[in-house]
C-alpha positions in Angstrom: 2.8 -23.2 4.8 2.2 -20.2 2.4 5.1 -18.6 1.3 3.2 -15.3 0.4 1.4 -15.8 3.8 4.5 -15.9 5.8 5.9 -12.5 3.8 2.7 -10.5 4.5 3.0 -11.8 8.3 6.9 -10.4 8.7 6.3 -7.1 6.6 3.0 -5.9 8.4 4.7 -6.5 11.6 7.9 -4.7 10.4 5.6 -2.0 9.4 4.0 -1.9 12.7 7.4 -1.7 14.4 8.1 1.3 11.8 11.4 -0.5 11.0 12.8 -0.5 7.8 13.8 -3.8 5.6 17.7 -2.6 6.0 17.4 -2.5 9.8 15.3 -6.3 9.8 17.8 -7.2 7.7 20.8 -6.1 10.4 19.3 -7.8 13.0 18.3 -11.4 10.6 21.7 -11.6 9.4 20.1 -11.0 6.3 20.5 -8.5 3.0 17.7 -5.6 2.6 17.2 -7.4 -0.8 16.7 -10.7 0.7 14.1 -9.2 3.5 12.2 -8.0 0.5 12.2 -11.1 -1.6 10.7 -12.9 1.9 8.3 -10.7 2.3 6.9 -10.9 -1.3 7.2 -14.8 -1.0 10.2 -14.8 -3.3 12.4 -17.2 -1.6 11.7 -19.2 1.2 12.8 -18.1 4.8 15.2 -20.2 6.5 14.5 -21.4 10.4 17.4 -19.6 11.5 16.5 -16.2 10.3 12.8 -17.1 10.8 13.8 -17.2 14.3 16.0 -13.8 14.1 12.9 -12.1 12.4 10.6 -13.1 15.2 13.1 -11.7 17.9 13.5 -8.6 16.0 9.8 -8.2 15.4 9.3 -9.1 19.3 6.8 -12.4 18.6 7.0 -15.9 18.1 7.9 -17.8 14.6 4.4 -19.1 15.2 3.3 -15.7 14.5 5.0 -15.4 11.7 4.1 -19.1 10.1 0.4 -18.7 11.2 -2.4 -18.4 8.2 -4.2 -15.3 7.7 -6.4 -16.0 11.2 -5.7 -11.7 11.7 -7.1 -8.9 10.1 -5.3 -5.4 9.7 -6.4 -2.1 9.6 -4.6 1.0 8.9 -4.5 4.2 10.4 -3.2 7.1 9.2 -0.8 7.7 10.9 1.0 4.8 9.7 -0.2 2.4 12.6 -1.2 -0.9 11.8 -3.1 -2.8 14.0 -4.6 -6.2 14.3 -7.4 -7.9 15.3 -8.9 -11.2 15.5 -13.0 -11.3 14.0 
C-alpha cells in the first residue's frame, strides 16, 4: 500500500466531486491540514477516516487503497474523469 497512491486516489475524487479539502475534512472528522498532508502521502490515513473519506467521496475504501489500475483525464471545465485502458 502506497501512501502517495492512496493521496492521489482521495484528492482526484475530491476534485471530481468539486469539494474542497475543508469540507472532506468536515465530513472525515479531520483538519483541512490533515486532508492535505493525506493527500500528498504525508501521514498515513487512519481506517476510520479512510472509511469517512470513502462515504464522503460516495465509493468504497477499496477505491481509495487500489494501485493506479485508472487513468484520469481532465477537462476543462474542471471534470475529471476516469477510465480503465
Amino acid at each position: 500500500m502506497n501512501l502517495e497512491n492512496i493521496g492521489k486516489n482521495i484528492r482526484l475524487r475530491r476534485i471530481a466531486k468539486r469539494m474542497t479539502q475543508e469540507q472532506l475534512a468536515k465530513k472525515a472528522a479531520v483538519s483541512a491540514t490533515m486532508v492535505s498532508y493525506i493527500e500528498t502521502g504525508l501521514k498515513s490515513v487512519s481506517v476510520k477516516t479512510l472509511y469517512l473519506m470513502a462515504k464522503a467521496l460516495d465509493c468504497t475504501t477499496d477505491d481509495l487503497l487500489k494501485e493506479n489500475e485508472r487513468n484520469v483525464v481532465w477537462c476543462s471545465s474542471g471534470t475529471v474523469h476516469f477510465y480503465k485502458e
